[in-house]
N, C-alpha and C positions, 0 to 999 in steps of 0.2 A: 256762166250761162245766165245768171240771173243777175247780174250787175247792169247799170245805166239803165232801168228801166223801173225801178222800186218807184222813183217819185212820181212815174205819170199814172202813178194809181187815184183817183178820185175820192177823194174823204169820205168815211160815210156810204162807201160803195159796200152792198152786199154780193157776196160772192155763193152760189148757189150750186149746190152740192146733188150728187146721187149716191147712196149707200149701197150695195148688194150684198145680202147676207145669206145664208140658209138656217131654220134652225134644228136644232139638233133631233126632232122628232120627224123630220123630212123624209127620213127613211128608216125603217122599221125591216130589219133585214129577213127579220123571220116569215114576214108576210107578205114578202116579193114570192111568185111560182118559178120564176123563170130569168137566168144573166140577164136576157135581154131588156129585160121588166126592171130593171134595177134604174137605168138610165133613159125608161122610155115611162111607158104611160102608167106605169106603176105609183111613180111620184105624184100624179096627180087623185091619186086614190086615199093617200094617207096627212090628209085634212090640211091640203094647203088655202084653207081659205081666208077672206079677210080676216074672219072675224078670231084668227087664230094669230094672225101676225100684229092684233091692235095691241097685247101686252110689250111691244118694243117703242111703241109711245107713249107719249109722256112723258116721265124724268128716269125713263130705261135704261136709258144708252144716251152717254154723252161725248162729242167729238169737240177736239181742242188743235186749231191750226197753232204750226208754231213755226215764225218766220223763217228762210235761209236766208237774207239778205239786210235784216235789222235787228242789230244784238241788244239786250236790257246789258243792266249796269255790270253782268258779271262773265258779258263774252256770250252769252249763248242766249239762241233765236226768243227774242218776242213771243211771249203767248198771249194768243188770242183768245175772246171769250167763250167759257164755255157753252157747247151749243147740242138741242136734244134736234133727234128724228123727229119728224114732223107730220109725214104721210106718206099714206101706201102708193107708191106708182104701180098702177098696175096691170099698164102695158107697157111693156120696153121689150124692144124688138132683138135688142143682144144680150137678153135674158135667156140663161141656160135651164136645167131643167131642173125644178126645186130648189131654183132661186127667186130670192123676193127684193124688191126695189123699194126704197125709201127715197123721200125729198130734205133737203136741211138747206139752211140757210146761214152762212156764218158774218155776222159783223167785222168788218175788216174794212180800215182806211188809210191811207198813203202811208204813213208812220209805223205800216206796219210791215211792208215791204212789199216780198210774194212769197206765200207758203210753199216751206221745203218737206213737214213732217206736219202727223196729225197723233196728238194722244187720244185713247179712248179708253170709255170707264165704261163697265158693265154693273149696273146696282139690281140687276132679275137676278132670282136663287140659277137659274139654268141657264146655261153657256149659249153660245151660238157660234156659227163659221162664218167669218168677215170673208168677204170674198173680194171687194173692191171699196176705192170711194173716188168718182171722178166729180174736177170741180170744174165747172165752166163758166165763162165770162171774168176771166181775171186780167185784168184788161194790161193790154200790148203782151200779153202771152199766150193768150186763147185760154186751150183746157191743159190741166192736170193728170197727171194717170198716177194713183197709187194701188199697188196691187197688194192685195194683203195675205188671202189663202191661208187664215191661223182662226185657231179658237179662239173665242172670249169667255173669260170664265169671269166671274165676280171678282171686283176687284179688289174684294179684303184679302185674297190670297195671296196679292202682291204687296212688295215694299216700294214696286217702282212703277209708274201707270205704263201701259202696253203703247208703244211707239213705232210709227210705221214711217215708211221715205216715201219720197215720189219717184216715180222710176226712169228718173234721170243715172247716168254712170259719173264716179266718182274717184281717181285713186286716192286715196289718203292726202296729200299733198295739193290735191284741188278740191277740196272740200270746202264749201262756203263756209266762211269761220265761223257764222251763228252756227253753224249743223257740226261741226267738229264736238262738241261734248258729249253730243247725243249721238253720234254715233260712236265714239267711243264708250261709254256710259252702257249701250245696248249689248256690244261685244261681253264687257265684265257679267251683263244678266244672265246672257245664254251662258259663259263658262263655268259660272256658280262657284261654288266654295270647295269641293269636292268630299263632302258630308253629308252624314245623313239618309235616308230613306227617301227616295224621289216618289212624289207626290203626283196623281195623277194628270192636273193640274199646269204643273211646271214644261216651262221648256228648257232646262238646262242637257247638254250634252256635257260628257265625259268619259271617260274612259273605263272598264275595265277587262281583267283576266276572264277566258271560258274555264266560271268556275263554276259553272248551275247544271251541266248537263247531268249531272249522277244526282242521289239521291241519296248516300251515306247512314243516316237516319232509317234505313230502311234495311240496311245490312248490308253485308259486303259487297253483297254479289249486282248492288243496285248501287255505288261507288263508282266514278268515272275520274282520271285523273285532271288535275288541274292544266288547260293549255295556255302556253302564254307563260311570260318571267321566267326560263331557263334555257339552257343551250340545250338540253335533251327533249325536251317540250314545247318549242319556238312556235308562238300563232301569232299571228294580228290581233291587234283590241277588237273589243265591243262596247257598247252603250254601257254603262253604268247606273243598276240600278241599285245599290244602296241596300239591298235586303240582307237582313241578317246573316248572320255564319249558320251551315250547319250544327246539330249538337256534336256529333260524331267527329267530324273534322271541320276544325275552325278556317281552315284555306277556299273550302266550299263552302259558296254561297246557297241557302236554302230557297225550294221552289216555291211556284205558287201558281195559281192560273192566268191570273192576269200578271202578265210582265210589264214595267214601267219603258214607258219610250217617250221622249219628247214628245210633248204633245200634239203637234204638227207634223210630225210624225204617222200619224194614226187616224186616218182620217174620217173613222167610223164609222163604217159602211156607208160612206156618202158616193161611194164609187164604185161600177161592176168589178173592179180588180179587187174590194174590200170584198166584196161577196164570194169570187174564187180564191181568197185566203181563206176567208171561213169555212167554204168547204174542205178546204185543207185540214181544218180544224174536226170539222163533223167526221171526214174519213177517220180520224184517230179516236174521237171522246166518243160517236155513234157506230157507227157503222165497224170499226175493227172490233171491240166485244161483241156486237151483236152477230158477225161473223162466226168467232173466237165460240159463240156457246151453241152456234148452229153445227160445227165441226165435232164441236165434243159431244154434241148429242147424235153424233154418227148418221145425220139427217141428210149428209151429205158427203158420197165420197173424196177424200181427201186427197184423191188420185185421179189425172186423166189418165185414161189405157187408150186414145187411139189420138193423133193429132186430129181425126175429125170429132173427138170427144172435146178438142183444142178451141177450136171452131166452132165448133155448139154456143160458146161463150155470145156470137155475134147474130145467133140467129133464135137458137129456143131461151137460152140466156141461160144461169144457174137455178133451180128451182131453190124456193126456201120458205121455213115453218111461215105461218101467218103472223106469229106473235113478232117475228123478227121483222116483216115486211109494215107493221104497223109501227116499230119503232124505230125507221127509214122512212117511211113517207111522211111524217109531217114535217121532215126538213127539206126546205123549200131547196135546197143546195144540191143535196142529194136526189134528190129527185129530178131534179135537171139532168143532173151528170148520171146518175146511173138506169134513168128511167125504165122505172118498173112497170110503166104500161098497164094500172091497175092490176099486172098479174102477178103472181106469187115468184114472179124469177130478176133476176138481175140481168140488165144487156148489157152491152160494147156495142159502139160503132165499131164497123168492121175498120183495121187499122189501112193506112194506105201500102205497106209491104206489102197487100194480101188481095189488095183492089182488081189487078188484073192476072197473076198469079198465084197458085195457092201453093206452090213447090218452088216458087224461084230463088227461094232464101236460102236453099239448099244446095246452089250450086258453089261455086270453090269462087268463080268471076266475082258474086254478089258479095260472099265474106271479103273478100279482098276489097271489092271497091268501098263497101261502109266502110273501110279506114282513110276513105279519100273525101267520101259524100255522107258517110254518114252522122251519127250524133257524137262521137268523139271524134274527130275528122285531125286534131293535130298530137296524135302522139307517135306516128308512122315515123322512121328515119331511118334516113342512107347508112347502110351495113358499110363501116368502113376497116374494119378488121377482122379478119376469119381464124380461129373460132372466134364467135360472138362471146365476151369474159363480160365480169360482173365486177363492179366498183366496193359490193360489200368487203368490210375489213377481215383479210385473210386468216388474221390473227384470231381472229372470233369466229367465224363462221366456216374455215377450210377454203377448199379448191373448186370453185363454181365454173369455172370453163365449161363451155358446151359442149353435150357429145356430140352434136352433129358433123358430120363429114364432109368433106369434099364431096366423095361417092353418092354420098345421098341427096345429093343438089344437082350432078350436073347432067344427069339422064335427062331435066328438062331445062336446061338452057338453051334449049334454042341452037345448041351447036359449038357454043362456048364455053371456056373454063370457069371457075369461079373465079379466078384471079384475074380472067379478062373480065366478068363482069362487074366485080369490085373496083376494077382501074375506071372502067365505063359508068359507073354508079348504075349499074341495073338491079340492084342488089339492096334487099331492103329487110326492118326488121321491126315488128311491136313487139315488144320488150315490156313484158310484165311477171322480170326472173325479185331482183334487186327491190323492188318496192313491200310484196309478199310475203318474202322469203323469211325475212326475219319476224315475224307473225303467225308462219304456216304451221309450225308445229302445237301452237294453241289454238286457233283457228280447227283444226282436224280431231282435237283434241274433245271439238264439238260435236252437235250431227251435221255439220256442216265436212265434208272431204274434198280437197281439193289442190290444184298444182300450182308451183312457179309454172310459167310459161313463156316460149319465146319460138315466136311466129317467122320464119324466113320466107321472104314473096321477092320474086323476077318480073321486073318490067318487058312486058312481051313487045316483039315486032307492032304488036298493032296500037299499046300504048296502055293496054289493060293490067291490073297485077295477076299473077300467078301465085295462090301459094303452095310454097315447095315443100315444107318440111315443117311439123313443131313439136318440140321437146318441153318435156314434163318434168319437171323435178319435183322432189320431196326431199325434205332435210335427211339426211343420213342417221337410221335405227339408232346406230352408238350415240353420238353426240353431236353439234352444232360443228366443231371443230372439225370432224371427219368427212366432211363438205355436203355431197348431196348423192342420191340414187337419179340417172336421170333415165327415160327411155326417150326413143326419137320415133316419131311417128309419120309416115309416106300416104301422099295421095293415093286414092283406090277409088273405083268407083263403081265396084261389085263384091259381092259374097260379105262374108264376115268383116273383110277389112276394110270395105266402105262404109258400113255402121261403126268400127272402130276410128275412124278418122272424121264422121258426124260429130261424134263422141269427142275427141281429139278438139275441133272447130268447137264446141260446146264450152269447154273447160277455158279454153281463151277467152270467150264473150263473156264467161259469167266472170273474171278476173277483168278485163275491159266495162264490163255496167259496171260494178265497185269505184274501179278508179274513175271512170266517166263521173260518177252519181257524186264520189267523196270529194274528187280533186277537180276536175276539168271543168265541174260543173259548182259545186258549192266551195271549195279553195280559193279557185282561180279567178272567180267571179265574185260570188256573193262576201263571203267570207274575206276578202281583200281590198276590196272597195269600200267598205265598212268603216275604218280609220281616216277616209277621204272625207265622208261625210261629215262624221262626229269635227276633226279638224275644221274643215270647210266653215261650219257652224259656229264656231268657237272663235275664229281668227280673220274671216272675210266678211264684211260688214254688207248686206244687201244690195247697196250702191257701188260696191266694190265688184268692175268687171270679171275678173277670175269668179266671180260667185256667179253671175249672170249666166256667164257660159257654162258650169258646171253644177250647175244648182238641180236642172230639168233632168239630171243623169241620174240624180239621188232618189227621185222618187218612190217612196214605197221600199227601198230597201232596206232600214233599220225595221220596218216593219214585218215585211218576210224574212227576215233574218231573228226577229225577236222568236215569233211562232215556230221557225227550225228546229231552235230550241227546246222549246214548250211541245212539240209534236211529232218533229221529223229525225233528227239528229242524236235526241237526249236518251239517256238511260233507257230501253223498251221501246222509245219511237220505231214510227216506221221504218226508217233504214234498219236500224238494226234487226228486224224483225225479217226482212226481205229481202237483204244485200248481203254478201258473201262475208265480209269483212266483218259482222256482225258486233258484238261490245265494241271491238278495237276501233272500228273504222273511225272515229274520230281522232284517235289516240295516232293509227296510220298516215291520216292527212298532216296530223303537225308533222311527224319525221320526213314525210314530202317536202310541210313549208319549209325546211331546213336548206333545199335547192332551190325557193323562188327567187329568183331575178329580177328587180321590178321591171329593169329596162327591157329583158328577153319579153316583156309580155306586149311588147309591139312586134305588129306581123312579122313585118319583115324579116326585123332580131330572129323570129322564132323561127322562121323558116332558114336563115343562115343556118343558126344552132342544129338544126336538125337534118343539116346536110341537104334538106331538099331546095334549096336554091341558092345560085352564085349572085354578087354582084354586077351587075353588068350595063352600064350607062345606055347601051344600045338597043335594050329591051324595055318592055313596058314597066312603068313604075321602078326601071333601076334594078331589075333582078331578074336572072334566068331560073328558071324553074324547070328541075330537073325533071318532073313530071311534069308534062304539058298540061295534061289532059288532070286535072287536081283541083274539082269545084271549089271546094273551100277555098284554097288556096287563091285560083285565079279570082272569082267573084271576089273577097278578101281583098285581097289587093286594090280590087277599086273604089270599095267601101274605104279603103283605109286612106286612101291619098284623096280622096273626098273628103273625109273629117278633118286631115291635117289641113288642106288647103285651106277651110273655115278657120279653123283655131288659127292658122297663121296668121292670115288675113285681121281676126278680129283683134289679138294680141299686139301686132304690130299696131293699132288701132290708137291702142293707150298705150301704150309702152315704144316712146321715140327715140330711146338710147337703149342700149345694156346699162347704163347708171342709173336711168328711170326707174331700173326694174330691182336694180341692186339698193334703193334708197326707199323701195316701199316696206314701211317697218310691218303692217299685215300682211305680206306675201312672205318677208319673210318668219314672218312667228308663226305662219301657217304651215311654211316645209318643213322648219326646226322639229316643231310637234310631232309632224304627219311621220316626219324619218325616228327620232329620238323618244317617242310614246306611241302612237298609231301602230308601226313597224316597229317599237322599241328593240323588238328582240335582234333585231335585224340592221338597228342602229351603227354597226362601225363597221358593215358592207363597203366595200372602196367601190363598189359600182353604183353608188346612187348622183343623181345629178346634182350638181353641188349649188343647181340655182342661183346661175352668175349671169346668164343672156338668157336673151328672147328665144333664142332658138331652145335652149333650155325647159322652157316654161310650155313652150309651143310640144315638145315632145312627152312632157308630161303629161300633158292637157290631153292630146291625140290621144295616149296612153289610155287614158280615164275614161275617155270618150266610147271611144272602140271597147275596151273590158265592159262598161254597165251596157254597150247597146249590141254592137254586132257580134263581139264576142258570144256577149250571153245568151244572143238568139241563136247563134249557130249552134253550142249544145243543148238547147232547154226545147226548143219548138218541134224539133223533130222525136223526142222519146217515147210520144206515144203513135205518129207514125210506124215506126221501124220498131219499138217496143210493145206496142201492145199486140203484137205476136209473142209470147212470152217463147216458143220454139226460137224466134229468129234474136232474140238478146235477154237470156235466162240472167237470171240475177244470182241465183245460189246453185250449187251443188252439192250433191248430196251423199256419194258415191265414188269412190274412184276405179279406174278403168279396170273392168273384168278380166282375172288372170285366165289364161286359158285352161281349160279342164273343171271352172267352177261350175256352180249352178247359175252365176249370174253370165258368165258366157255364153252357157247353151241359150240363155236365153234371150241374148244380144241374138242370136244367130236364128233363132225360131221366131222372136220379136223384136225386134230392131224398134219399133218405135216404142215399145212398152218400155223398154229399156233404158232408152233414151228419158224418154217421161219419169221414170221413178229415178233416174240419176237429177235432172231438173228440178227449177221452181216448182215446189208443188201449187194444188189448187187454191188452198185458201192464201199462201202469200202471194200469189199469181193475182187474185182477186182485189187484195190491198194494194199493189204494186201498181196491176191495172187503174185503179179507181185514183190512186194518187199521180202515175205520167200523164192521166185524163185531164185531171184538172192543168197543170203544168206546163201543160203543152197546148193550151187553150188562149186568146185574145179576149180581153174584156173589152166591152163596147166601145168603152170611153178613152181606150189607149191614145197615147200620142207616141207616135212615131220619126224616126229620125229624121231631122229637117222639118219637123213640126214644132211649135210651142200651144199647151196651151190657150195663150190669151195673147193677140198679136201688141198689147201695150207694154209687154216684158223689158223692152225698154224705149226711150224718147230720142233715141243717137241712130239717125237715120242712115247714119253711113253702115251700123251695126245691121241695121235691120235689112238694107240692101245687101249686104256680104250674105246674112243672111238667107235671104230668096234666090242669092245666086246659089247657094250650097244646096237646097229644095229641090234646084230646078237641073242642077247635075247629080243629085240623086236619082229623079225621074228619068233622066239621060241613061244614069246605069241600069234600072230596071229595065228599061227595054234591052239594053244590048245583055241584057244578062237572058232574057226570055227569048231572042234571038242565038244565043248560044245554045239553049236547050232545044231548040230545033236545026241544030248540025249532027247528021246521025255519025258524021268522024268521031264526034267525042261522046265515045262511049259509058266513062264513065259519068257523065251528067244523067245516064236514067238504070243502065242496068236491066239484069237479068228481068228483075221486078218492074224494068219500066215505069218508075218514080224519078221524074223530072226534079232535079238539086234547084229548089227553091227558098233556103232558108236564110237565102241571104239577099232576097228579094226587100227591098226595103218597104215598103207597104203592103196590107193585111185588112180583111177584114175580120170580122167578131167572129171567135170559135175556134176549132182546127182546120186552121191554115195550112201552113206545114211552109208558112213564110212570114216576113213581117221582123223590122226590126224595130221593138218599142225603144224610145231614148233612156230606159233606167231597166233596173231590176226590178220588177214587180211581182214576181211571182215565182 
């Protein structure tokens, strides 16, 4: 690209530069009131003015072009001289916001070719965020674009100066040979040594074990076990950060508050999506003790007694001491999200379950269809054997076969037998016996009480599910071996045995938020993309296309995943504190990763696997879909052959053979890794792609694509929709189902909702749980969304950028036919009882709860 034009550069010619940086005092998180203010006129509040930006002149900050087109004596580009900022621009019209503009001027003539890369040296004690540097009038090329998006720290804390490309694409094999060392050179910096204590500082990625979630050092009981490194324990890697062993146990890694993360990585609250992390943070470090001592000073009953006590939450709010509301309000985070209205009580927005109905959650139509529209929308699947049996090892665990009957299923079939409706697939099942089961008896052992569970629903004549029957198990009093006790419980919709069957729908949802919360949603997403990143970083060189197109996926998730850690997941976090599965639940997601598939985690795959769709060349996207009427599902499908079309397109792009693709030595030290360390555990799977063609690379890619964006929107943006009813998806129970003759049945039967309520999340984890789907389920201002980039100079390969806008402009194509869908009242399930139109897979959103919106990463 840069060849036959080096010498009609003019000797002596100066090539003139614009810098964009922000510095690091641009935002001051604690003194923003409001998200929105993070990104809007808040920034200009916290002293961006000249006389604050003049310490970056001078001999501050120094930039070094280094040729791609004219090598010195030892193969690698020409350096140009070194050259400082100059002055403040300080109008430029595609300046963002608490961004600052500098002018420089570099000496450069014919002999030196055209600039591919630029070093730069930071000699201020305090860092800054390089955000760009475009060069214009480089004559017979026009402008440059290098985009940079990294910190600059001082650069005695390096051995190597900080080096950036121009954002031209590059496979390894057409690399300008001057730029070949240095981009190899860059790859070995970010991989690092793999020692040591990582430095705040540093950008190296690496790998390791989840071994920081416990606390050991603090006794047993605050001990988590190590995931990751065995076949009984199998996880995905994390970032590696280098800190000590516990004293206790040397396999754990000991805590601390701040966790180490590349540091580009971390963008430090320069973004509203950095501020709804933090609130993440303040829910755990403020607000849950401050909670925590309002409860135990009995200031607040720790019980609702009526679901309009439920409800209260959205209107008079929770009252609470003064002393606790003062140390709440100065966090500008908290104060947003839980707005206290100067008055002494905590609100909620009222959730959207509850917007047009205040009982519609309650019907049997609505539980059934959240397993189609709702926030775990793909663990539903075609019953294809009756009784429904359990995969657990018989040898260890006994005889788990279900009691359920024929007889008890076919009073509502519609007119048919089970075995006709099995042969017909009308016959369906969520299945949360086998994941529990081996857990439940230390689980109950807590105050937490609660069942395996397995949910049977019929696809009615009109296309709606029906559910028929669900049985409860508990492990068998003698021993694990002697299998299980189960009962089976029948729809009712009067007297005692319709709060018994409330109850029954209860016990499944808080078993469904767990798995939702552990696996669908932090496994299957956060937690498994993780290894992409770190790889990606490690092995694909900036100018390398595969980075280009999966780079914008990564955003912010080693960062929400560091804090999980430190806040949500670990030892006492809020999961634990709030979710059924409580200590275990992490220890339960690895014996899940032990079934992940990487390839099942495309749509398609998933819906074969789960019986709910055939192949079928004559239907849309190649598959019939045994539920028609199945938002996810259908919306899905179009999201998904939308991302492929792009990845294919752009793939085929740079890759003109299957030997193209087999001869790039970073593509492939990037799958070796990503499969044999990233995945390690998971390493000698015979189902991983073995990355020999295009078509290969193109289904990973989709793969990655869809898990960081559409995927993760579909379970993350609707939880506090359909969750912050804590009635309509309880997280814990408490209780198991009242024998008849107790005191707790009379009182099922004289109070049905009291009862219901004190089997439920109670108030104070209702209140954490609340406070934490709030934020989670929220859009930061500054989101970029799928079919967005960004900053449109991501790359200079016009054909890319076209493929591009075409993939933009049939996403725009699908939201409409997708908002056209929601206005066909045939398809019932797109709104429901509750009259909530299935938006979550709308692809654009704006700021707050949506209850749509697909961002292109994991941010939150």
């Amino acid at each position: 690209m840069f060849s036959g034009v080096s010498g009609l550069i003019n000797r002596g010619h100066k090539i003139k530069g614009t810098v964009v940086l922000m510095r690091k005092n641009v935002l001051d998180v604690n003194s923003v009131t409001s998200v929105g203010g993070v990104i809007g006129q808040g920034l200009d509040l916290l002293g961006s003015s000249v006389d604050n930006l003049t310490s970056f002149l001078g001999r501050s900050v120094s930039l070094q072009l280094i040729s791609a087109t004219k090598p010195d004596a030892n193969g690698k580009g020409k350096l140009g001289k070194a050259t400082f900022l100059e002055g403040i621009i300080t109008s430029l019209p595609t300046l963002g916001a608490g961004q600052s503009a500098f002018k420089i001027h570099f000496d450069w003539d014919d002999e030196m070719g055209i600039p591919g890369a630029f070093y730069i040296k930071n000699f201020m004690q305090t860092e800054f965020f390089l955000v760009s540097l475009t060069l214009e009038d480089v004559p017979n090329h026009g402008s440059l674009h290098f985009l940079c998006n990294s910190w600059i720290y001082n650069a005695k804390h390096f051995k190597n100066d900080r080096i950036f490309f121009v954002n031209q694409t590059y496979l390894p094999s057409e690399t300008p040979a001057p730029l070949v060392k240095y981009r190899e050179d860059e790859l070995v910096n970010l991989r690092g040594d793999g020692t040591g204590e990582r430095k705040e500082w540093e950008r190296i990625y690496d790998y390791d074990l989840y071994n920081d979630l416990g606390d050991p050092d603090k006794g047993e009981n605050h001990a988590r076990p190590v995931l990751g490194g065995s076949d009984t324990l199998p996880y995905p890697r994390r970032g590696r950060t280098g800190r000590r062993p516990t004293r206790k146990d040397p396999k754990s890694e000991s805590r601390s508050s701040d966790i180490y993360l590349p540091r580009d990585e971390a963008f430090g609250h320069l973004k509203s999506s950095d501020f709804l992390t933090y609130g993440l943070k303040s829910v755990s470090q403020n607000l849950l003790p401050a909670l925590e001592s309002t409860f135990d000073l009995n200031f607040t009953p720790n019980e609702f007694d009526s679901f309009d006590d439920v409800h209260s939450l959205y209107s008079g709010g929770i009252k609470l001491p003064t002393d606790v509301i003062s140390k709440i309000s100065p966090l500008p985070v908290l104060k947003e999200i839980l707005r206290t209205d100067g008055e002494q009580a905590l609100k909620f927005p009222p959730p959207k379950v509850i917007q047009v109905s205040r009982s519609a959650w309650m019907t049997d139509e609505e539980f059934a269809r959240e397993m189609l529209a709702g926030v775990n929308p793909n663990m539903i699947r075609v019953l294809q054997d009756f009784p429904p049996r359990s995969k657990l090892d018989s040898q260890v665990y006994g005889d788990h076969t279900s009691q359920i009957t024929k007889e008890h299923l076919e009073c509502n079939l519609e007119g048919i037998t089970v075995d006709e409706a099995i042969q017909s697939k009308r016959l369906f099942i969520l299945d949360h016996h086998d994941s529990i089961m081996p857990y439940l008896r230390r689980i109950n052992a807590t105050s937490s009480k609660a069942y395996a569970t397995r949910t049977i629903l019929f696809l009615k004549n009109d296309r709606t599910l029906r559910p028929l029957a669900i049985e409860l198990s508990l492990p068998h009093p003698g021993d694990d071996k002697s299998g299980v006790v189960s009962q089976v419980i029948l729809p009712a919709d009067e007297g005692v045995e319709s709060s018994i069957w409330l109850l029954a729908k209860a016990y499944v949802i808080v078993n469904d938020s767990s798995y939702h919360q552990l696996v669908s949603h932090w496994l299957n997403t956060h937690a498994v993309i993780e290894p992409f990143v770190i790889a990606t970083n490690r092995h694909l060189s900036v100018v390398h296309p595969i980075y280009k197109l999966l780079h914008p996926h990564y955003r912010d998730t080693m960062n929400i995943n560091s804090l999980a850690r430190g806040s949500l997941v670990n030892d006492g976090g809020i999961i634990e504190k709030t979710f059924l599965w409580g200590r275990y639940s992490m220890e339960m997601s690895a014996t899940i990763y032990k079934d992940w598939v990487f390839t099942d985690q495309a749509l398609p795959a998933d819906l074969i696997k789960r019986g709910i769709a055939t192949e079928d060349p004559e239907c849309p996207h190649g598959l019939r879909l045994i539920i028609e009427d199945y938002p996810y599902a259908v919306d899905g499908l179009e999201i998904w052959d939308a991302i492929k079309t792009w990845v294919h397109e752009y793939v085929f792009l740079y890759y003109k053979s299957d030997d193209t693709l087999r001869e790039d030595p970073e593509l492939r030290a990037w799958w070796k890794e990503l499969v044999e360390v990233g995945h390690g555990d998971k390493k000698n799977e015979p189902w991983w792609p073995k990355m020999q063609s295009r078509e290969e690379l193109v289904e990973v890619c989709t793969i990655v694509v869809w898990t960081a964006s559409a995927l993760h929107a579909a379970v993350n943006f609707g939880q506090y929709p359909y969750g912050g009813l804590i009635l309509n998806r309880p997280t814990l129970s408490r209780r198991l189902m009242p024998e008849n003759g107790s005191a707790e049945y009379e009182e099922l039967k004289k109070s049905p909702q009291k009862a219901l309520l004190r089997t439920i999340t109670p108030k104070f984890q209702t209140l954490i749980d609340l406070s934490v789907i709030e934020i989670l389920s929220r859009h930061a201002s500054d989101e970029v969304y799928l079919g967005e980039r960004d900053n449109p100079n991501w790359t200079s390969d016009t054909r890319a950028l076209e493929a591009f806008k075409r993939f933009g402009k049939k996403l725009s194509e699908i939201e409409k036919k997708l908002s056209e869908r929601n206005h066909d009242e045939k398809l019932r399930n797109r709104h429901g009882p509750v009259e909530m139109p299935y938006t979550l897979l709308f692809p654009s959103s704006d700021e707050g709860l949506t209850f749509r919106g697909i961002p292109n990463s994991i941010s939150i």
